[in-house]
PyMOL Python script that loads the backbone (N, CA, C, O; Angstrom):
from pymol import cmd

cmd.read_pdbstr("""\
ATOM      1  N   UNK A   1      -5.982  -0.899   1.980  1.00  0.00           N
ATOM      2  CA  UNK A   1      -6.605  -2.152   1.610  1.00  0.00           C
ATOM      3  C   UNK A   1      -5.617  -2.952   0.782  1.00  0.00           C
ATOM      4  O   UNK A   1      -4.959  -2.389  -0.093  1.00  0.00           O
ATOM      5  N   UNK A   2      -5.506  -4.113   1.006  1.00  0.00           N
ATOM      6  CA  UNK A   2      -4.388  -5.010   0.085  1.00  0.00           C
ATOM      7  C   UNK A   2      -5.566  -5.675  -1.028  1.00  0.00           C
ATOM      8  O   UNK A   2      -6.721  -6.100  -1.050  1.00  0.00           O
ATOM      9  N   UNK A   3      -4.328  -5.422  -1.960  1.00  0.00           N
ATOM     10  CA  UNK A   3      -5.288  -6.089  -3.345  1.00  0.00           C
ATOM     11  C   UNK A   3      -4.667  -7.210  -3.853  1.00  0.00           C
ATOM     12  O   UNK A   3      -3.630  -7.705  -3.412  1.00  0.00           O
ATOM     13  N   UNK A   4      -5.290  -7.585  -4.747  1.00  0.00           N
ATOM     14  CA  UNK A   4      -4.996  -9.035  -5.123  1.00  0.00           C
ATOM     15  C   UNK A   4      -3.404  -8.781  -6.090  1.00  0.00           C
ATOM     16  O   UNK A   4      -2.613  -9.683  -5.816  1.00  0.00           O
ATOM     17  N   UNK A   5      -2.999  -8.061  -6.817  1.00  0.00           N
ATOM     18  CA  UNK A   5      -2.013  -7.501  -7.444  1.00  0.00           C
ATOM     19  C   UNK A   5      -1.049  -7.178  -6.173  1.00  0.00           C
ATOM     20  O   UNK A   5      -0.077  -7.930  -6.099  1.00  0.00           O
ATOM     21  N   UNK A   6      -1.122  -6.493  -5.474  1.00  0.00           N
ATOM     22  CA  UNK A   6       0.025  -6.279  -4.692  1.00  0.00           C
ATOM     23  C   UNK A   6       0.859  -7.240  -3.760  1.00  0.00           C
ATOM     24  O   UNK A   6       2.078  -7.223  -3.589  1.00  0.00           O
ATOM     25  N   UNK A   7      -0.220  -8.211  -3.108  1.00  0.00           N
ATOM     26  CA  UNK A   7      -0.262  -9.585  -2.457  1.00  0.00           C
ATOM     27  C   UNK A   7       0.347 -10.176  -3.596  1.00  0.00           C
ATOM     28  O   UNK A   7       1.553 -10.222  -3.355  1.00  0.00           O
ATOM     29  N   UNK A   8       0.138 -10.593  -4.581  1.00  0.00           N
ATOM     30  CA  UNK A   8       1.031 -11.335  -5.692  1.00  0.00           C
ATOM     31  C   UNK A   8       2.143 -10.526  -6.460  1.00  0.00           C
ATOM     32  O   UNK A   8       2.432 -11.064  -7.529  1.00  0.00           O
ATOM     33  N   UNK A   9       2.702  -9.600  -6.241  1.00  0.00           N
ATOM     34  CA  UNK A   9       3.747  -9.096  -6.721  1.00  0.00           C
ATOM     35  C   UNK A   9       4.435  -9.084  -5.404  1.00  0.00           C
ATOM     36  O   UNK A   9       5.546  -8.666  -5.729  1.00  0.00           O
ATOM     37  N   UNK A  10       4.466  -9.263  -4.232  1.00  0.00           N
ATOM     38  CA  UNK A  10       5.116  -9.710  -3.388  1.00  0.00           C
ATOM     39  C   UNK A  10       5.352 -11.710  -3.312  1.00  0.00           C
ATOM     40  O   UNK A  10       6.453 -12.247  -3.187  1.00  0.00           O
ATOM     41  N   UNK A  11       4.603 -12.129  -3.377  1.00  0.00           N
ATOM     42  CA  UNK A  11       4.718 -13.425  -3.977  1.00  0.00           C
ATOM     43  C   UNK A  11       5.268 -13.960  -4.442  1.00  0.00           C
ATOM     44  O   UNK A  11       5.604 -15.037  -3.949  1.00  0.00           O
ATOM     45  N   UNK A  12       5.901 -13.411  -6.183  1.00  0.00           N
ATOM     46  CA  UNK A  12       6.411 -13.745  -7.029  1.00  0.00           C
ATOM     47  C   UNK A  12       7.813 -13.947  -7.024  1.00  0.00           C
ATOM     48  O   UNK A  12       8.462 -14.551  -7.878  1.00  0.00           O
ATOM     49  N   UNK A  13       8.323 -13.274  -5.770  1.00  0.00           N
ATOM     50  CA  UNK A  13       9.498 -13.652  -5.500  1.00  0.00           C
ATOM     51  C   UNK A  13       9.608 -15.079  -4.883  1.00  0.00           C
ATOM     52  O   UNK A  13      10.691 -15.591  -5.168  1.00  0.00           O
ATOM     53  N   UNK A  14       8.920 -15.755  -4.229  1.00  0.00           N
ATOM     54  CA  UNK A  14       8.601 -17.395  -3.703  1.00  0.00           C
ATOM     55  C   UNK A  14       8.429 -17.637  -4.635  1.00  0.00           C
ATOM     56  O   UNK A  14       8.515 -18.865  -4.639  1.00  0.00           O
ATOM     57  N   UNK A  15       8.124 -17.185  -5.989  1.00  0.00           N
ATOM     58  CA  UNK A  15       7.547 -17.969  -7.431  1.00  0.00           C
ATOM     59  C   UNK A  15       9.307 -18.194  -7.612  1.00  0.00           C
ATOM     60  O   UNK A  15       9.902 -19.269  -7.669  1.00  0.00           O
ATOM     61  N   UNK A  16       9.848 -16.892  -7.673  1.00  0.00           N
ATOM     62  CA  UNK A  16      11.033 -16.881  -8.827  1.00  0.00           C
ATOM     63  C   UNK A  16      11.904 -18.182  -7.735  1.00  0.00           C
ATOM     64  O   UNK A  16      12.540 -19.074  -8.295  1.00  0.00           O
ATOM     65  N   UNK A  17      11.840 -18.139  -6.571  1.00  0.00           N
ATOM     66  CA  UNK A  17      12.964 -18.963  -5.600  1.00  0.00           C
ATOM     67  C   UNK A  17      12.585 -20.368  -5.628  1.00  0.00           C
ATOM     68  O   UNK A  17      13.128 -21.282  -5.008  1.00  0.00           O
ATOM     69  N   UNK A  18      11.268 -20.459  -6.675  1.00  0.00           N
ATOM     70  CA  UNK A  18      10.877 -22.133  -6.553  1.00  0.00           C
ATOM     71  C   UNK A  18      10.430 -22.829  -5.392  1.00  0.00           C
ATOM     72  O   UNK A  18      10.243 -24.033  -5.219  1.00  0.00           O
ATOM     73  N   UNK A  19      10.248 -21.550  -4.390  1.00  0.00           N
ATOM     74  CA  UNK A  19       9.574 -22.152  -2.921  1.00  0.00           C
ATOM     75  C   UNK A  19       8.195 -22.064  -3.230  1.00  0.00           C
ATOM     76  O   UNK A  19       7.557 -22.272  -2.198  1.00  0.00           O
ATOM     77  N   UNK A  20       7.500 -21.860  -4.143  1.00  0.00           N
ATOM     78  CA  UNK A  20       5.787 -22.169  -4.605  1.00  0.00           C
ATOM     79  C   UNK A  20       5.412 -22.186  -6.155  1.00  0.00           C
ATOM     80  O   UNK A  20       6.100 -21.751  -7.078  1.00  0.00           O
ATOM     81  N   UNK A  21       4.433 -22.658  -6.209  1.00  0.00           N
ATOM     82  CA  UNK A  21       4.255 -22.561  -7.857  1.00  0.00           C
ATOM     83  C   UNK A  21       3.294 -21.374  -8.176  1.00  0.00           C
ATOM     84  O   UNK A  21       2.509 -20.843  -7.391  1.00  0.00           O
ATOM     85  N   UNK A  22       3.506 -21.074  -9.442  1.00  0.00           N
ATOM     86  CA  UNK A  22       2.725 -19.299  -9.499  1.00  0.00           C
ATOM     87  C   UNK A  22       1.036 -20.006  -9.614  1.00  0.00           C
ATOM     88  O   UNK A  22       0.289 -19.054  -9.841  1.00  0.00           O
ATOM     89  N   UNK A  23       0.327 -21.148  -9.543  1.00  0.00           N
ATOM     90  CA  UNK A  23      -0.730 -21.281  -9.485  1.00  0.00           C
ATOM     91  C   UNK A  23      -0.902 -21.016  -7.935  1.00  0.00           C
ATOM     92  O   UNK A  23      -1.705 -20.202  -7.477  1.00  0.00           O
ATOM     93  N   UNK A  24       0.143 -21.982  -7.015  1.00  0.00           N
ATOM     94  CA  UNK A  24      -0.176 -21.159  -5.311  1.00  0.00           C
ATOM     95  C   UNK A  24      -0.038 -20.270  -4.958  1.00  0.00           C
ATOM     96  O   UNK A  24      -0.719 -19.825  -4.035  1.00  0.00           O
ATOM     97  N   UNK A  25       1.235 -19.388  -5.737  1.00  0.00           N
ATOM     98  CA  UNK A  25       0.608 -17.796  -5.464  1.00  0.00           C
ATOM     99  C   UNK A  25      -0.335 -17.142  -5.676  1.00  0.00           C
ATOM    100  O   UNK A  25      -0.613 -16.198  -4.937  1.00  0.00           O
ATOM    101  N   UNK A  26      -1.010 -17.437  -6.645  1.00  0.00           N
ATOM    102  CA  UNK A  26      -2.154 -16.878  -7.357  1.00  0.00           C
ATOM    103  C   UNK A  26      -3.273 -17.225  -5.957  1.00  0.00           C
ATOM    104  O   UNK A  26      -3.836 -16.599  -5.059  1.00  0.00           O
ATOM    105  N   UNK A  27      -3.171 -18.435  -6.388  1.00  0.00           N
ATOM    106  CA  UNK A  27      -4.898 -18.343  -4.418  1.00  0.00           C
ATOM    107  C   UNK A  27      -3.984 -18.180  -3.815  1.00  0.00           C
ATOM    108  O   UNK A  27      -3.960 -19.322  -3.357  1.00  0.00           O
ATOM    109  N   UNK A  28      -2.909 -17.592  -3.261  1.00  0.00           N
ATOM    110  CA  UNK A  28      -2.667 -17.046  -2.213  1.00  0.00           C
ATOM    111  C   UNK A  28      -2.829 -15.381  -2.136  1.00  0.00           C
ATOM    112  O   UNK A  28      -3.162 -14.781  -1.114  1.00  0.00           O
ATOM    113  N   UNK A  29      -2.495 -14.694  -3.556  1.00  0.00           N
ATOM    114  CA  UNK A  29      -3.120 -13.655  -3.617  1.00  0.00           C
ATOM    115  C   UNK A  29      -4.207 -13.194  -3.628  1.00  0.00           C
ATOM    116  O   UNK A  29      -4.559 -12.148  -3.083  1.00  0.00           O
ATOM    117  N   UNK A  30      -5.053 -14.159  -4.447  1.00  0.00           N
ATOM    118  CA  UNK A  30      -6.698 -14.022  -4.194  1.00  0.00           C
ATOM    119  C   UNK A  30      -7.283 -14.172  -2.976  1.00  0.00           C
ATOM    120  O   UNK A  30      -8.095 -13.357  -2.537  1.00  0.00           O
ATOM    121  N   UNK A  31      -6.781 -15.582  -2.136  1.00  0.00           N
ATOM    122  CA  UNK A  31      -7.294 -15.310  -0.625  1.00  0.00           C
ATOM    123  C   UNK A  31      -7.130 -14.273   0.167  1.00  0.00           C
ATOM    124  O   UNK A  31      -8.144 -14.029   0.822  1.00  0.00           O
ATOM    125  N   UNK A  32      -6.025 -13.399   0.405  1.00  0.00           N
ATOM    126  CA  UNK A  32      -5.527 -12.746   1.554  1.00  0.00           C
ATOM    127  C   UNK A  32      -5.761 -11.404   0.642  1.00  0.00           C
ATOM    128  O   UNK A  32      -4.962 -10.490   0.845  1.00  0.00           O
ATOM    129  N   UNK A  33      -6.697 -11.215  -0.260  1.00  0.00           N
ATOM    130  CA  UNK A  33      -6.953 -10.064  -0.949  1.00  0.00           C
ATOM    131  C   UNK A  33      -8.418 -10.276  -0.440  1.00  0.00           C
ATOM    132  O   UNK A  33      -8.843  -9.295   0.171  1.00  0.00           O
ATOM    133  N   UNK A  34      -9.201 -11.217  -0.536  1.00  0.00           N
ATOM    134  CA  UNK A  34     -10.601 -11.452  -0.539  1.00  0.00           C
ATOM    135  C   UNK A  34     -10.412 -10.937   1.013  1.00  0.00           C
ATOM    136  O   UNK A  34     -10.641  -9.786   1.387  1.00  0.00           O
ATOM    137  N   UNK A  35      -9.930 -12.062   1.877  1.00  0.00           N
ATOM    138  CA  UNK A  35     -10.082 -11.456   3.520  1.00  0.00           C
ATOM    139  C   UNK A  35      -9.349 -10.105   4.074  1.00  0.00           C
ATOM    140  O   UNK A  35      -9.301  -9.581   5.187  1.00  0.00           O
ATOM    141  N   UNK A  36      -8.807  -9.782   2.816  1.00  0.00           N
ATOM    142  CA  UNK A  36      -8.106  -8.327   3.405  1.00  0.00           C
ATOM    143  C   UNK A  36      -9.067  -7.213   3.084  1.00  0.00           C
ATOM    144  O   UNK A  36      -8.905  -6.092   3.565  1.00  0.00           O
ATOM    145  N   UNK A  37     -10.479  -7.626   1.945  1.00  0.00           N
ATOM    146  CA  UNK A  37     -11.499  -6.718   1.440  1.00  0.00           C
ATOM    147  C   UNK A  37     -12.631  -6.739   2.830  1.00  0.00           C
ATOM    148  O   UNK A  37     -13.215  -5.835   3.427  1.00  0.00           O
ATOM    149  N   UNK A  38     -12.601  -8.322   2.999  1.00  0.00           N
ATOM    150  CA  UNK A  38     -13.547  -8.301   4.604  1.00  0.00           C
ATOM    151  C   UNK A  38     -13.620  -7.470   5.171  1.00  0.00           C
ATOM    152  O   UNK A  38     -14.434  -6.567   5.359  1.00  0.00           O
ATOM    153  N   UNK A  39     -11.843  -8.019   5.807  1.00  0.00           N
ATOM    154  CA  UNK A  39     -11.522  -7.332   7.117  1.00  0.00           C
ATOM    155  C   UNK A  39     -11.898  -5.619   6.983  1.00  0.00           C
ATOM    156  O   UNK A  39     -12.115  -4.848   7.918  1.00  0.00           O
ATOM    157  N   UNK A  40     -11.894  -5.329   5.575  1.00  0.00           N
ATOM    158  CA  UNK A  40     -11.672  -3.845   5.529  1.00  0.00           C
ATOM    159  C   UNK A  40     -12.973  -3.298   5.932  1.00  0.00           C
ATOM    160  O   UNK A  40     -13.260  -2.304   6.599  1.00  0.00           O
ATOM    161  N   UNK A  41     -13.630  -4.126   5.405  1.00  0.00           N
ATOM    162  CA  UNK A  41     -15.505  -3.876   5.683  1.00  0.00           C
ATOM    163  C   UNK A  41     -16.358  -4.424   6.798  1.00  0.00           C
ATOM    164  O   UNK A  41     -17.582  -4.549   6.778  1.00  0.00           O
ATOM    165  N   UNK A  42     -15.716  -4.662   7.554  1.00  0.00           N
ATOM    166  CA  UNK A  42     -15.641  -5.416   9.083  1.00  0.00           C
ATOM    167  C   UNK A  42     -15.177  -3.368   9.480  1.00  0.00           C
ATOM    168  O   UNK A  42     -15.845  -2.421   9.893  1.00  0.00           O
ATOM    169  N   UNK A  43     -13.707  -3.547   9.052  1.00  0.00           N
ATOM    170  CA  UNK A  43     -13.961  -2.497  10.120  1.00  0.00           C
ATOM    171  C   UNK A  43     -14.712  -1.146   9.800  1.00  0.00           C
ATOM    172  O   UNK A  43     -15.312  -0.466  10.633  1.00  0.00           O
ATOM    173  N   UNK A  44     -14.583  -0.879   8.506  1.00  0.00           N
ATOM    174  CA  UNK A  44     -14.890   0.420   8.057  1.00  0.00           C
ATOM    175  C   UNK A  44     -16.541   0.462   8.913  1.00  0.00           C
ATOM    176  O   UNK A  44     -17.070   1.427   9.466  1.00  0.00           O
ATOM    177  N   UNK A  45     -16.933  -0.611   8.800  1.00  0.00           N
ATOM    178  CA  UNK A  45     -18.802  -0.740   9.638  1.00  0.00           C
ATOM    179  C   UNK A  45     -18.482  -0.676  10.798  1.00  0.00           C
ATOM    180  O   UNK A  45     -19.522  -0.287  11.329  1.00  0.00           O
ATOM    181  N   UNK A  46     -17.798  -0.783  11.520  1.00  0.00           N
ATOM    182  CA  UNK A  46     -17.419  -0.627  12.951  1.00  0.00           C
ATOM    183  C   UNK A  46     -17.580   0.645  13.475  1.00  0.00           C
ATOM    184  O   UNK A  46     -18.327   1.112  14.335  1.00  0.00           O
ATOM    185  N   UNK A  47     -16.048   1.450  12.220  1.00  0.00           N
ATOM    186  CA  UNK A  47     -16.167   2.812  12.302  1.00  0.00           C
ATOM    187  C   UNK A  47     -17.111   3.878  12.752  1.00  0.00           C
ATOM    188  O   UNK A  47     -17.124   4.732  13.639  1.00  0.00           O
ATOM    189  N   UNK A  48     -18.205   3.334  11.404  1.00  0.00           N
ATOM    190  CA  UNK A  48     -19.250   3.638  10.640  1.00  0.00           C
ATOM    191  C   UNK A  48     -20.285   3.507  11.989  1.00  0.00           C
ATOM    192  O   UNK A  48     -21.018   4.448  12.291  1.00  0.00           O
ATOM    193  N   UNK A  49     -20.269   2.532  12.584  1.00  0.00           N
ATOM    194  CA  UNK A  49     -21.521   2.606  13.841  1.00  0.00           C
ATOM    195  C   UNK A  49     -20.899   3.599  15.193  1.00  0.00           C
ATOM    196  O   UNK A  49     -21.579   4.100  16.089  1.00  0.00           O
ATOM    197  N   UNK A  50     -19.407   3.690  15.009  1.00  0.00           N
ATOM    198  CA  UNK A  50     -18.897   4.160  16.182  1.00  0.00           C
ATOM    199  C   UNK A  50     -19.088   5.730  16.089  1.00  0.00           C
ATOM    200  O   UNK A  50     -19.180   6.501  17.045  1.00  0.00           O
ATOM    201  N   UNK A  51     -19.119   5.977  15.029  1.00  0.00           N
ATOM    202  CA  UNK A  51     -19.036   7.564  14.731  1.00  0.00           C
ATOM    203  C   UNK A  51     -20.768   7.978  14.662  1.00  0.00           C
ATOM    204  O   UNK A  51     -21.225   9.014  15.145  1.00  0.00           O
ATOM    205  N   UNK A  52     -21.459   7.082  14.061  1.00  0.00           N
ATOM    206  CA  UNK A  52     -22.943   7.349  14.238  1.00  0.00           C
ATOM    207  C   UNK A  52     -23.238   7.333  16.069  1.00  0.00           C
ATOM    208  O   UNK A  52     -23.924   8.286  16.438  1.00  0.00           O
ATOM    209  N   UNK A  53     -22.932   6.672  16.834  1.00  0.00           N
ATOM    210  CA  UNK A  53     -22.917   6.643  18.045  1.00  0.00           C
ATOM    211  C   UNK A  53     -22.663   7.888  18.997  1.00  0.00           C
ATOM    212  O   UNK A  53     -23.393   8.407  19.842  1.00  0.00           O
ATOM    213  N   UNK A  54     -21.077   8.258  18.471  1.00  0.00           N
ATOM    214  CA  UNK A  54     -20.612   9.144  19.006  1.00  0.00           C
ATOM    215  C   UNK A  54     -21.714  10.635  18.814  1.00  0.00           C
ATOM    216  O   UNK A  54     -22.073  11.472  19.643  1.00  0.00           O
ATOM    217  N   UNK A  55     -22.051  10.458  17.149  1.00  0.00           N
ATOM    218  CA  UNK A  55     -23.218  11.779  17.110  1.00  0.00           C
ATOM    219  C   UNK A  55     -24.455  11.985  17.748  1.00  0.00           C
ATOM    220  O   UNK A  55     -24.863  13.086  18.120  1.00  0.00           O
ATOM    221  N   UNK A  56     -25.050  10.909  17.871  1.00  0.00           N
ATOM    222  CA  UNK A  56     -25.996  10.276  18.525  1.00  0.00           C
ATOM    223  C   UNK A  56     -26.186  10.930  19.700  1.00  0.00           C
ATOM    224  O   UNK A  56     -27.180  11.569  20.044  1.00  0.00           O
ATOM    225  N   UNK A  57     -24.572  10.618  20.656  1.00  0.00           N
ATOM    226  CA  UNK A  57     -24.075  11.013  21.791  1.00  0.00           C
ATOM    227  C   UNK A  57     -24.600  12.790  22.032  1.00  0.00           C
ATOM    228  O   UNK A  57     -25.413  13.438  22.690  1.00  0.00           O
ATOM    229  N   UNK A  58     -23.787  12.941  21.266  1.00  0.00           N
ATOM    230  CA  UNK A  58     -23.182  14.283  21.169  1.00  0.00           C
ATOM    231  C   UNK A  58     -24.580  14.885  20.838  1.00  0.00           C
ATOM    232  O   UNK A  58     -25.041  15.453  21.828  1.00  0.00           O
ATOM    233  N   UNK A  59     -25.204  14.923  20.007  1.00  0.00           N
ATOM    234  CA  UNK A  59     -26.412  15.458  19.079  1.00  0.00           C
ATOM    235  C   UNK A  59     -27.172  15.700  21.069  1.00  0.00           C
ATOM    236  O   UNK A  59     -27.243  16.795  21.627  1.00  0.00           O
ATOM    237  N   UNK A  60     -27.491  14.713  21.530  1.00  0.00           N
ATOM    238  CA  UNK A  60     -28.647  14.199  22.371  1.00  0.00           C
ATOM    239  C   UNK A  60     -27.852  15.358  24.147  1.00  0.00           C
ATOM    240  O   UNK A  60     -28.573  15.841  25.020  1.00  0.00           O
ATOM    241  N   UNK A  61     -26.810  15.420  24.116  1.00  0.00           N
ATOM    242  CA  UNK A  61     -25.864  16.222  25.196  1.00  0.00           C
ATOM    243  C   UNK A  61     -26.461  17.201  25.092  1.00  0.00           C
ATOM    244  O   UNK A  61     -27.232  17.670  25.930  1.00  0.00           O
ATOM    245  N   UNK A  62     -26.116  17.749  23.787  1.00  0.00           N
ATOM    246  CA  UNK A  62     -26.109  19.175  23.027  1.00  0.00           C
ATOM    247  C   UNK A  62     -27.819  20.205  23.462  1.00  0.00           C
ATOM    248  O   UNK A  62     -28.263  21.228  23.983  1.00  0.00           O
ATOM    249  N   UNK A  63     -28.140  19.056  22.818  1.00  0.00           N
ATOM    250  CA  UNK A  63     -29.647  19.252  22.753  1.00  0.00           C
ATOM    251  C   UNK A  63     -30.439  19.353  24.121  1.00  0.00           C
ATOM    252  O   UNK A  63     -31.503  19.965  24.220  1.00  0.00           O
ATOM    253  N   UNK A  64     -29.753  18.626  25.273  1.00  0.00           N
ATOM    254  CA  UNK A  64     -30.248  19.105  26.271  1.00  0.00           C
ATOM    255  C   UNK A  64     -30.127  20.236  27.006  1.00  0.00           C
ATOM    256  O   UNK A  64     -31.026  20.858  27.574  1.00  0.00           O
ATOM    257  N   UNK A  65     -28.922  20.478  26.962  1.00  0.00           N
ATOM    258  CA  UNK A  65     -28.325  21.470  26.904  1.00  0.00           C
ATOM    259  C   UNK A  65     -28.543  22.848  26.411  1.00  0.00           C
ATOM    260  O   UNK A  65     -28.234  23.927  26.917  1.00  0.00           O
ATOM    261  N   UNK A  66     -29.247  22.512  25.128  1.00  0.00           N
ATOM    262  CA  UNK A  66     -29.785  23.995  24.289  1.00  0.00           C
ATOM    263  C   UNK A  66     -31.236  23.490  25.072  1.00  0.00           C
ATOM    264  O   UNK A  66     -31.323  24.270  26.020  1.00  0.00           O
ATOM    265  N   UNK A  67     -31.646  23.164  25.090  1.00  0.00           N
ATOM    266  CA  UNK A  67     -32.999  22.828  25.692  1.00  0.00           C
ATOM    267  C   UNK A  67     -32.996  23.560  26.765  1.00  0.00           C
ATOM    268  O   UNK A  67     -33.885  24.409  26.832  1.00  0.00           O
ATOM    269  N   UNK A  68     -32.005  23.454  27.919  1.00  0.00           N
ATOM    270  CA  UNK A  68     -32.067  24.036  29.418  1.00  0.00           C
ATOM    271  C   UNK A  68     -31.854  25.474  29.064  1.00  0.00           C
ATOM    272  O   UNK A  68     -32.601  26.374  29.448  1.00  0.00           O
ATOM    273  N   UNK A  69     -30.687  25.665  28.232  1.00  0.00           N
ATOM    274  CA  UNK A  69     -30.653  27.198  27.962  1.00  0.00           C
ATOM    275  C   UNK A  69     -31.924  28.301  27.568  1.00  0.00           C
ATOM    276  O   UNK A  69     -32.013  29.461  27.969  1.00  0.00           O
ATOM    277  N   UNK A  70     -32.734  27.680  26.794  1.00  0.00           N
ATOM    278  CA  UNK A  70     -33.846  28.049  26.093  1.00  0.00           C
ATOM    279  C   UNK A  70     -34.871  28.306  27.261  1.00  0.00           C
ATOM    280  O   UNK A  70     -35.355  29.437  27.314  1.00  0.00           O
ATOM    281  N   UNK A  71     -35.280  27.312  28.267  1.00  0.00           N
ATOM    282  CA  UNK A  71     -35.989  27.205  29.521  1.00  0.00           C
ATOM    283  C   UNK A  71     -35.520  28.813  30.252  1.00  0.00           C
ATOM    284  O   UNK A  71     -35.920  29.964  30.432  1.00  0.00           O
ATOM    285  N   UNK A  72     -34.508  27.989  30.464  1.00  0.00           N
ATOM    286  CA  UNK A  72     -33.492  29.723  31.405  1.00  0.00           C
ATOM    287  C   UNK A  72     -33.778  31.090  30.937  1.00  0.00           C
ATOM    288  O   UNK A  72     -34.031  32.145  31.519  1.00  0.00           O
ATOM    289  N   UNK A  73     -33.664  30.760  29.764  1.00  0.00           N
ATOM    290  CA  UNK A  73     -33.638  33.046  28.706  1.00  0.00           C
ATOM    291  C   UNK A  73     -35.617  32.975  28.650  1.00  0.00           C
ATOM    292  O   UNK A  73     -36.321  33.985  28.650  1.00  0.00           O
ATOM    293  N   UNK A  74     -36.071  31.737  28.615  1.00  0.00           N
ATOM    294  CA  UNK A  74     -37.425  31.912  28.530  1.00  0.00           C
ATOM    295  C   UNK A  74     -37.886  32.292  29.786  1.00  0.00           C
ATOM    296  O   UNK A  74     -38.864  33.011  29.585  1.00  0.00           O
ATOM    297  N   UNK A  75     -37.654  32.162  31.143  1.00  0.00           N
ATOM    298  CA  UNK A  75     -37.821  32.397  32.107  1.00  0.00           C
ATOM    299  C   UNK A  75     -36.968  33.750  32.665  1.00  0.00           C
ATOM    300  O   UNK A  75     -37.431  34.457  33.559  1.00  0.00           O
ATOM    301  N   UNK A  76     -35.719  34.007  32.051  1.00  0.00           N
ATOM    302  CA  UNK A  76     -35.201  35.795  32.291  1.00  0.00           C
ATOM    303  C   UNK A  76     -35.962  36.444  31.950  1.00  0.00           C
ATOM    304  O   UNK A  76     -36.432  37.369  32.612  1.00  0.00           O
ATOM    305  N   UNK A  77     -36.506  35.916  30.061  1.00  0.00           N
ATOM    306  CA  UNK A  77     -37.488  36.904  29.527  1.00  0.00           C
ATOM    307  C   UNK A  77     -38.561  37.389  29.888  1.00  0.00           C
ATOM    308  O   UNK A  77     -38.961  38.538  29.699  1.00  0.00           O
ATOM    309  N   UNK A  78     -39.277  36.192  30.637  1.00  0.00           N
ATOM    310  CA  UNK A  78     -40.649  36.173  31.317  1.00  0.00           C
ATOM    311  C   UNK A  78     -40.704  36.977  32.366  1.00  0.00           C
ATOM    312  O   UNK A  78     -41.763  37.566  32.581  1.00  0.00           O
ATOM    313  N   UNK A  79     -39.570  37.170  33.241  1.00  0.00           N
ATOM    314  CA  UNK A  79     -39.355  38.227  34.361  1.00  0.00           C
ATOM    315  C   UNK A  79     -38.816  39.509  33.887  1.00  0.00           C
ATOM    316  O   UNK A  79     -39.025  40.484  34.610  1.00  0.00           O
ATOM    317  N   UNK A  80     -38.148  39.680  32.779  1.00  0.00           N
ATOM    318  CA  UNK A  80     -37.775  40.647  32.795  1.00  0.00           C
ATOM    319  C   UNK A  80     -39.251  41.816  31.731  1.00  0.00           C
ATOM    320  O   UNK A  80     -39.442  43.015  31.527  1.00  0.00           O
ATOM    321  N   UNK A  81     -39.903  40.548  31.376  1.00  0.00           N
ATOM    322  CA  UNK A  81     -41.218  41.360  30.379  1.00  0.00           C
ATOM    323  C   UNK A  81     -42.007  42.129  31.854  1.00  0.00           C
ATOM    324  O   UNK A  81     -42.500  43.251  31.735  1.00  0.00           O
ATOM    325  N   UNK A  82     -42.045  41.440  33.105  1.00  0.00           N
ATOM    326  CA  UNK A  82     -43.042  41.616  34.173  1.00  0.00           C
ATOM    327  C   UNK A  82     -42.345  42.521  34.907  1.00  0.00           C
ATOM    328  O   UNK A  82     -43.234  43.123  35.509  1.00  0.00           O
ATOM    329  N   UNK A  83     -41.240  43.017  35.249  1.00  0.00           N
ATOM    330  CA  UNK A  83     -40.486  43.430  35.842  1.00  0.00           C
ATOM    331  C   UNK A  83     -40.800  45.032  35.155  1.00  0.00           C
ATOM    332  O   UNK A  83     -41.375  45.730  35.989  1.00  0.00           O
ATOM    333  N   UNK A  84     -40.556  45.740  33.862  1.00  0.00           N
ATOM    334  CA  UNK A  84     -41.260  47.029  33.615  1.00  0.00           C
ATOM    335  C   UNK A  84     -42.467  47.179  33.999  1.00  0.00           C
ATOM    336  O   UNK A  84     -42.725  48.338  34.325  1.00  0.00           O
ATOM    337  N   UNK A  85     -43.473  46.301  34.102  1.00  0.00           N
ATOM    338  CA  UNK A  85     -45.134  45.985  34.068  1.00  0.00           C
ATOM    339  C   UNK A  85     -44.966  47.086  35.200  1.00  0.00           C
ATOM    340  O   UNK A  85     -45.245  48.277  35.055  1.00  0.00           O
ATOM    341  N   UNK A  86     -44.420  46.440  36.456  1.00  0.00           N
ATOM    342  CA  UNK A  86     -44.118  46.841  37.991  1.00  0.00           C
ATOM    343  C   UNK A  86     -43.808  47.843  38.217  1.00  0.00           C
ATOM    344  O   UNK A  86     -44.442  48.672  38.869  1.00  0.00           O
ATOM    345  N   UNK A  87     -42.572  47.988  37.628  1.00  0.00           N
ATOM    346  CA  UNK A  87     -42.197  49.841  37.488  1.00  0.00           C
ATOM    347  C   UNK A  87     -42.636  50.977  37.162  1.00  0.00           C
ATOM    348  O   UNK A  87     -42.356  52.091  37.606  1.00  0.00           O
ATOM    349  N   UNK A  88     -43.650  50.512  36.013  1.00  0.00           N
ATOM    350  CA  UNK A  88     -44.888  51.241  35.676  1.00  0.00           C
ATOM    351  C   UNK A  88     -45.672  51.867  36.313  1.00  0.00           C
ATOM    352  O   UNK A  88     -45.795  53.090  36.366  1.00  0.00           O
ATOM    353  N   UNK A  89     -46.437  50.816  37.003  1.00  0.00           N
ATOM    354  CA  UNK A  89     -47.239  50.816  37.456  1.00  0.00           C
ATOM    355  C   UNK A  89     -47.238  52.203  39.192  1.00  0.00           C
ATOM    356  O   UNK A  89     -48.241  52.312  39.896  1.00  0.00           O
TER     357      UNK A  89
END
""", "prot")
cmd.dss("prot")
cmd.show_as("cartoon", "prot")
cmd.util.cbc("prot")
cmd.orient("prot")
């Protein structure tokens, strides 16, 4: 993240060369610090929905998945409980 200090300690060299005055560096550090805090929170929420998504994804795969498995061993089990019954008998 760029901060308002680092943006103006790069600056200050246009201060020292007389190519700006340290009041235009100053909103120039404050601006491109303010939209560099945005941008940061622009993306970090991006992230933030992309990775909730991805679990979302993943969670909902998974789950069907353990779901079918569960069906399957519930249905081995079910034959294999009936299957001694038979032999028994």
């Amino acid at each position: 993240m760029v901060t308002k200090d680092k943006v103006q300690a790069g600056l200050e060299d246009f201060v020292r060369q007389g190519k700006i005055s340290a009041a235009d560096a100053q909103a120039m550090a404050e601006k491109i610090a303010r939209d560099g805090r945005r941008e940061f929170e622009n993306a970090s929420a991006k992230v933030g929905e992309t990775v909730r998504d991805l679990l979302a994804f993943t969670d909902n795969k998974y789950l069907a998945r353990l779901e079918a498995l569960e069906a399957r061993v519930g249905a081995l089990e079910g034959h294999q409980a009936k299957a001694p019954k038979r032999g028994k008998a």
